[in-house]
C-alpha positions in Angstrom: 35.6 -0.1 -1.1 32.8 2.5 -1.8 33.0 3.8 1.4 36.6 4.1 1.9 36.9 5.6 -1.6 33.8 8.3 -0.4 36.0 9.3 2.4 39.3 9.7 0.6 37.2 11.9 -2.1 36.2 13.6 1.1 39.6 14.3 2.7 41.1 15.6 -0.9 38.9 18.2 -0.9 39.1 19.5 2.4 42.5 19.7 1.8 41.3 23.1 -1.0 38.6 24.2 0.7 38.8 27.7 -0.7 39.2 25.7 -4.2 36.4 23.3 -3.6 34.1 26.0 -2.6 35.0 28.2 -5.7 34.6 25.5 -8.2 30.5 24.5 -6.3 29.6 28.2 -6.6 28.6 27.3 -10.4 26.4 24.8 -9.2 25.5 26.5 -6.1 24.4 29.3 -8.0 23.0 27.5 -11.2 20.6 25.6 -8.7 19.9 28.1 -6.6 18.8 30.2 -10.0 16.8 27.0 -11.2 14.8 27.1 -7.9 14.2 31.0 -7.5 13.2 31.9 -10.6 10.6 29.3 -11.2 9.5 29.8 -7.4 8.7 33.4 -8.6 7.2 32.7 -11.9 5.0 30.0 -10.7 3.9 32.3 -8.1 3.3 35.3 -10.0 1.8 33.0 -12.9 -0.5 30.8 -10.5 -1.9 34.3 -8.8 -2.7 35.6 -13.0 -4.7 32.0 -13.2 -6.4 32.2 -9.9 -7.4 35.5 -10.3 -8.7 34.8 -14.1 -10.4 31.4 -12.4 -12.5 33.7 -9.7 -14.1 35.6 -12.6 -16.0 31.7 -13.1 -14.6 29.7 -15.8 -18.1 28.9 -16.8 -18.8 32.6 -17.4 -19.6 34.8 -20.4 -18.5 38.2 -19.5 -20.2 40.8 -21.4 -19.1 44.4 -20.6 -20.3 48.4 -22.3 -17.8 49.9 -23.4 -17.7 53.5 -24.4 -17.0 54.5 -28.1 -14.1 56.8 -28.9 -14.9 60.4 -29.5 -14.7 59.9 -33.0 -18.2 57.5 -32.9 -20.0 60.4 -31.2 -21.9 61.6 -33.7 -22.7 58.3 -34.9 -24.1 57.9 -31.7 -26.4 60.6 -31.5 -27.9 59.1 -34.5 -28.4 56.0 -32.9 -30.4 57.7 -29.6 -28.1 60.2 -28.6 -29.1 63.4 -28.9 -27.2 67.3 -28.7 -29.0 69.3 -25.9 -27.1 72.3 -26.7 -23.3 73.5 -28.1 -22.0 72.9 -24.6 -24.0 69.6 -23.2 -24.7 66.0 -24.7 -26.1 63.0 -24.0 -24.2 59.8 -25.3 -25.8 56.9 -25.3 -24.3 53.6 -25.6 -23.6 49.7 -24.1 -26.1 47.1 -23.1 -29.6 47.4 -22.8 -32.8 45.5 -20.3 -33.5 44.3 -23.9 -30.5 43.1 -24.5 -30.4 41.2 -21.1 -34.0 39.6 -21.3 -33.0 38.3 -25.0 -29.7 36.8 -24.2 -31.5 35.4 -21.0 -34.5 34.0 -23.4 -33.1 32.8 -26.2 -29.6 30.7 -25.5 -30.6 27.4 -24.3 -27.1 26.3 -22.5 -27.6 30.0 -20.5 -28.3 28.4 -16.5 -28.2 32.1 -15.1 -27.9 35.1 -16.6 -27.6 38.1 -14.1 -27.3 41.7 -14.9 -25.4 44.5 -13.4 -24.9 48.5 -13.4 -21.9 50.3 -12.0 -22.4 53.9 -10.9 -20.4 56.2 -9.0 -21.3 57.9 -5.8 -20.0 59.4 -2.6 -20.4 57.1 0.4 -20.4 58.7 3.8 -21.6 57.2 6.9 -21.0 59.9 10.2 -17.7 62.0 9.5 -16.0 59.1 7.5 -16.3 59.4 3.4 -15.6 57.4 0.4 -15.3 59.7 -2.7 -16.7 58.4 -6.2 -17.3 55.0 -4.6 -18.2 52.3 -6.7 -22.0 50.9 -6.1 -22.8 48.4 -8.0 -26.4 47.6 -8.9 -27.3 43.5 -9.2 -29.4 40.8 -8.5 -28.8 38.0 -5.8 -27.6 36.0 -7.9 -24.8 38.0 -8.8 -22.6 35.9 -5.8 -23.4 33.1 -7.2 -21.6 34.0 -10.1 -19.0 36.0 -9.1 -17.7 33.8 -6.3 -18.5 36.0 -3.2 -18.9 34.9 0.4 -20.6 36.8 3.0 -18.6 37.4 6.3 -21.7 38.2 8.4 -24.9 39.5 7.3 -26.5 38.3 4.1 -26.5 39.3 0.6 -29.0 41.0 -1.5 -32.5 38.3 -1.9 -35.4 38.3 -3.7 -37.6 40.9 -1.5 -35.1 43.6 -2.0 -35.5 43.8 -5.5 -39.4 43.1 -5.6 -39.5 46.1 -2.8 -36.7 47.8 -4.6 -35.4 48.1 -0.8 -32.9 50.9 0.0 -30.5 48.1 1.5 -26.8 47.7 0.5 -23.6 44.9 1.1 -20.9 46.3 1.5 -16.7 44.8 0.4 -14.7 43.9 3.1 -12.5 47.2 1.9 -15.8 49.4 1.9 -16.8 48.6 5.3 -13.6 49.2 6.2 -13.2 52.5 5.1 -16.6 53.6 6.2 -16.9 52.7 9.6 -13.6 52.0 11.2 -13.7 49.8 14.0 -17.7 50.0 14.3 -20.2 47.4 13.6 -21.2 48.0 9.7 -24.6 45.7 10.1 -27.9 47.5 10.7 -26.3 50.8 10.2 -27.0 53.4 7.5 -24.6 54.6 4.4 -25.3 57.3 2.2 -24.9 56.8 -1.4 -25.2 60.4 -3.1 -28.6 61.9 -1.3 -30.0 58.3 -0.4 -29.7 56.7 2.9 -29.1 52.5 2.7 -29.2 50.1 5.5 -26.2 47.7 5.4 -27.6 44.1 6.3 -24.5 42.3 4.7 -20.4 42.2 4.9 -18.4 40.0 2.2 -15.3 38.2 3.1 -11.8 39.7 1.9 -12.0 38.9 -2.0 -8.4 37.6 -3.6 -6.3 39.1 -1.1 -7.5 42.5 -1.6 -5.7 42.6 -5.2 -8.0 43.9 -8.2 -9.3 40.9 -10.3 -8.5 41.0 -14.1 -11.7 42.6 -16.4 -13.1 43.6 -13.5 -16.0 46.7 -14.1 -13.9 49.5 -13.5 -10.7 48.1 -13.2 -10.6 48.0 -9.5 -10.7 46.0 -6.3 -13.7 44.4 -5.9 -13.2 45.0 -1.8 -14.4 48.3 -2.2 -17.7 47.6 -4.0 -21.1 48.5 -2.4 -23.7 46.3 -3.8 -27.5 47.6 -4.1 -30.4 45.9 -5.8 -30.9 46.3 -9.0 -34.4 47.7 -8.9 -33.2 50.7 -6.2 -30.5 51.9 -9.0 -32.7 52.1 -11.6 -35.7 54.0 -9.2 -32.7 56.1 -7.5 -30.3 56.9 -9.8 -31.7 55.9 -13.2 -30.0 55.9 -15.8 -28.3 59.2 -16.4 -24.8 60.2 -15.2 -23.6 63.9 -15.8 -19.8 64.1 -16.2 -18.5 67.6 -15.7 -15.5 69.1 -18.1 -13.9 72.1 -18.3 -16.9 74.3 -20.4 -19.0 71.7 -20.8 -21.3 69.2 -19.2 -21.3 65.8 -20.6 -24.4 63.4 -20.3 -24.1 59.3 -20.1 -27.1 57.1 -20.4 -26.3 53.3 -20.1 -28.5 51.0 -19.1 -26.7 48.4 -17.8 -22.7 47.9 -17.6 -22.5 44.2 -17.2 -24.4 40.7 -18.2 -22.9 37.7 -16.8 -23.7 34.6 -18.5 -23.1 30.9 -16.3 -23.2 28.0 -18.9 -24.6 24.8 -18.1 -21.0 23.0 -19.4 -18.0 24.4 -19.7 -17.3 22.6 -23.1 -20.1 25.0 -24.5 -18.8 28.3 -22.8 -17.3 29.3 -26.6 -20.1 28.5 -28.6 -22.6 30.4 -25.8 -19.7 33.7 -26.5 -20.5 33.0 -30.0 -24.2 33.2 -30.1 -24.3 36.4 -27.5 -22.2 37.6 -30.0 -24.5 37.4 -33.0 -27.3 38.5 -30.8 -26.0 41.7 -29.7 -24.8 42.2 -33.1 -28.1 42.9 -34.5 -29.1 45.9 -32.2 -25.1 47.1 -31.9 -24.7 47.0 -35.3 -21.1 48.4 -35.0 -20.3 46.2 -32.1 -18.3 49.2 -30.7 -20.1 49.8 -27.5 -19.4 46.5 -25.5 -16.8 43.9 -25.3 -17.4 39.6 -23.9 -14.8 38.6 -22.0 -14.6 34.6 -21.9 -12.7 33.9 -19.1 -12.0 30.0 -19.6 -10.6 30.9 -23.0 -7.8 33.4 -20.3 -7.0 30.9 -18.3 -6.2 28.4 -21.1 -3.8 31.2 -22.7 -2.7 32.0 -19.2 -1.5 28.4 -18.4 -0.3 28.1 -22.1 2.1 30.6 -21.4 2.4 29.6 -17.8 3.9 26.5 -19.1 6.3 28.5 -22.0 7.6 31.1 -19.2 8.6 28.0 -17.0 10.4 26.8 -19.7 12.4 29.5 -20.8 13.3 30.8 -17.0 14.4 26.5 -16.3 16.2 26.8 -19.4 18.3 30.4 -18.4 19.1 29.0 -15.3 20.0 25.3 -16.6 22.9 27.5 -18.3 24.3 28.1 -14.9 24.3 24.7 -14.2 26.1 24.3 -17.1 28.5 27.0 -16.7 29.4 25.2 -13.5 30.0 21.3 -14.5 32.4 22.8 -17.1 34.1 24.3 -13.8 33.7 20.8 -12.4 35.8 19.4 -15.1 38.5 22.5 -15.4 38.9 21.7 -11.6 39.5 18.2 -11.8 41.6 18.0 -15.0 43.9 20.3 -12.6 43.9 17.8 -9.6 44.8 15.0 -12.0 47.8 16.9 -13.4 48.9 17.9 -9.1 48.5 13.8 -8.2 49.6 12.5 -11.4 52.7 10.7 -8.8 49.7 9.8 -6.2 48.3 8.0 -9.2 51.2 6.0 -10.3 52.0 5.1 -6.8 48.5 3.4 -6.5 48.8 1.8 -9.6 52.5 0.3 -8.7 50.4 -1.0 -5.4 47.4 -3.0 -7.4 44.6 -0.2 -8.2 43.3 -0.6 -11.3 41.7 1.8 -13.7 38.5 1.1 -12.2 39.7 2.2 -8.9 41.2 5.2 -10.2 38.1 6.0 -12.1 36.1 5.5 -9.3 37.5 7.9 -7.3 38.0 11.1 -9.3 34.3 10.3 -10.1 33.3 10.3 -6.7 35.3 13.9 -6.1 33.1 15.4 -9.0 29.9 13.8 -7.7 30.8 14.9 -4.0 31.6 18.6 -5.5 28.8 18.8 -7.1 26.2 17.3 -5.2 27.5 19.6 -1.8 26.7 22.5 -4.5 23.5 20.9 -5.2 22.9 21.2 -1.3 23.7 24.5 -0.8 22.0 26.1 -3.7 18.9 24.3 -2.3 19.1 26.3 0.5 19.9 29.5 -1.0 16.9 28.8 -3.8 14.6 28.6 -1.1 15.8 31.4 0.6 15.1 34.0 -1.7 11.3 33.2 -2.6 11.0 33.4 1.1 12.8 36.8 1.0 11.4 38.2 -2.0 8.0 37.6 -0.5 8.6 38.9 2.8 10.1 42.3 1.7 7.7 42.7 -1.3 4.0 41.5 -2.5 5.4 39.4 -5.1 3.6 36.0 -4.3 6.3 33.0 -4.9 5.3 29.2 -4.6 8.5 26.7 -4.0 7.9 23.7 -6.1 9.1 20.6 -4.9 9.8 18.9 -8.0 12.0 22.0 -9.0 14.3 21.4 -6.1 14.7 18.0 -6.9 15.0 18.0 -10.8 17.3 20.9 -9.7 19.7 18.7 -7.7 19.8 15.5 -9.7 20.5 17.9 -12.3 23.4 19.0 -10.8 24.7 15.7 -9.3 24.3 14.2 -13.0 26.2 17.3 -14.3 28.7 16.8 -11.9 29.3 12.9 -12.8 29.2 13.8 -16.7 31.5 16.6 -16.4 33.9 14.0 -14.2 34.1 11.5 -16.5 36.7 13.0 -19.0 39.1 13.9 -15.8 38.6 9.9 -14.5 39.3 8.4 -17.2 42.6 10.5 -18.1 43.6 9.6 -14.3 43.0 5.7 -15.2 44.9 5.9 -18.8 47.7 7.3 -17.3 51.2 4.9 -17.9 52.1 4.1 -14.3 55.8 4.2 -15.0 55.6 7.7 -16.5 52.7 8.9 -13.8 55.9 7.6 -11.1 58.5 9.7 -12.5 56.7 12.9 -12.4 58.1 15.1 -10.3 
């Protein structure tokens, strides 16, 4: 009977196909909705969280910052000093004290590595990098910053004892510094200095910049040097030139990352750096910790709220379209109201009748289901192929999207049915 009734449902609506296909477009469009948008969000939110979950969700992040102009002179009673009317020297951010106190006193600290960002011109034959970053570290600075070499190695112990002029270059620096030519073994100039390159990283993150990273930029392009070589090379001075004036920077170190033994303690850790620093950066203006397990907590917290409201925009379109469901149907039961009392006069019963006009809504709105399906997956898949919007399909989507739709389609059928099945057969035969 089911059968029979699936394949009269069938023929009644190829008899209005232009109808039929009208009154799926709600749901073709509602599920099609459903599917993009939280292909995109989901996408866009689960490249936020990855990116937030390379910085080490074990990490303490602690960062210099520079104090507004306003804290100048505040400064320069705190070590900064006026050279003349036209030339200053600020000092500011983290110190080697600081460092070797953190690194001493917090118990649940399992490495503690520090860092220095300075800004040079990288050349190597006729090919230049201007202002290149070159950061200053310790080998264990991979470790905590999730980096892989591609070929080489990274910086070791030796280098620093030696304070070896030997740098690693990004995937994006080498790159940009020696073309097509082998980077290993080969010498870079970093301002006046000449540095052998004995190590290559990997392509970090798809070559995107990482949240809170030192400088706010791609960490492709970094050069890394030991720690010891920036501080004999370069020191700790950098001159910034304005218009009638020369400006003077002293900072010691721009970075201290902090691994925690447990994750559970990573907050308490931030805390106790925090009262630490406090007592030699009295104003606590000069740096900033970044905790970045307490980022991706907020950043799936809202992962889940953005899912939420984009499923609940597009589950209005869903809507929208059982409601056309249900216009559609009330419609066809007013055209066959004589097709209905001639199958009552031959022995269907109410059930039957029901049946079937519930099967039609099901059919309609499950073939919508269908093709918005394939329309939902088609634009992620277009989106990301035109633009560098990153989209991820989710499977359950698709198929809380459809049985969404199919279960729309049956509740919106049910009023139409059952006027079908209550109709007087007598009076449903004298329609004309």
């Amino acid at each position: 009977m089911w059968l029979k009734i699936f394949q009269l449902s069938v023929r009644n609506l190829m008899l209005n196909k232009l109808r039929s296909l009208l009154t799926m477009l709600g749901t073709i469009l509602g599920v099609s909705s459903v599917i993009a948008m939280l292909a995109i969000g989901e996408g866009s939110k689960r490249h936020a969280v990855e990116q937030i979950r390379q910085l080490g969700a074990a990490n303490v992040i602690i960062r210099s910052v520079k104090p507004g102009q306003d804290d100048s002179a505040a400064s320069s009673s705190n070590g900064a000093s006026s050279q003349s009317q036209s030339s200053r020297v600020l000092e500011y951010g983290l110190r080697y004290d600081d460092f070797e106190r953190l690194k001493a006193t917090l118990p649940t600290v399992r490495r503690a590595v520090p860092s220095i960002l300075l800004r040079k011109d990288a050349q190597h034959g006729k090919l230049r990098v201007t202002n290149a970053r070159v950061l200053g570290t310790t080998p264990e600075y991979r470790f905590v910053k999730n980096l892989a070499v591609r070929r080489g190695r990274f910086l070791t112990g030796p280098d620093m004892a030696n304070m070896s002029n030997v740098a690693v270059l990004g995937a994006g620096a080498a790159e940009r510094l020696f073309s097509f030519e082998d980077p290993l073994e080969q010498t870079v100039l970093l301002g006046s200095g000449a540095y052998r390159v004995v190590g290559i990283l990997d392509t970090q993150d798809s070559g995107s910049a990482r949240p809170g990273a030192m400088g706010g930029s791609d960490f492709n392009n970094d050069i890394y040097i030991p720690l010891s070589a920036a501080r004999s090379r370069f020191g700790e001075l950098q001159m910034i030139v304005r218009t009638g004036s020369r400006d003077y920077e002293r900072v010691q170190l721009s970075e201290i990352t902090l691994t925690v033994h447990d994750e559970t303690l990573v907050s308490q850790t931030a805390a106790m750096a925090r009262k630490l620093l406090r007592r030699n950066h009295p104003t606590g203006d000069d740096y900033e910790i970044q905790v970045p397990l307490e980022l991706l907590r907020q950043a799936e917290r809202e992962k889940r709220i953005w899912n939420l409201v984009l499923g609940s925009i597009a589950g209005i379109s869903l809507l929208v379209g059982g409601i056309g469901i249900m216009n559609i149907m009330l419609a066809t039961v007013s055209e066959r109201t004589r097709e209905i009392g001639i199958r009552r006069a031959l022995g269907a019963t109410r059930t039957h009748i029901v049946a079937q006009f519930l099967v039609e809504s099901t059919v309609l709105s499950a073939s919508g289901g269908l093709l918005g399906i394939f329309l939902g997956i088609a634009i992620p898949i277009a989106v990301t192929s035109m633009s560098e919007i990153e989209t991820a399909i989710s499977w359950l989507a698709i198929l809380i999207a459809f049985m969404t739709s199919v279960g729309i389609g049956m509740v919106f059928g049910v009023y139409p049915a059952r006027r079908a099945a209550l109709m007087d057969p007598i009076e449903a035969l004298r329609h004309e």
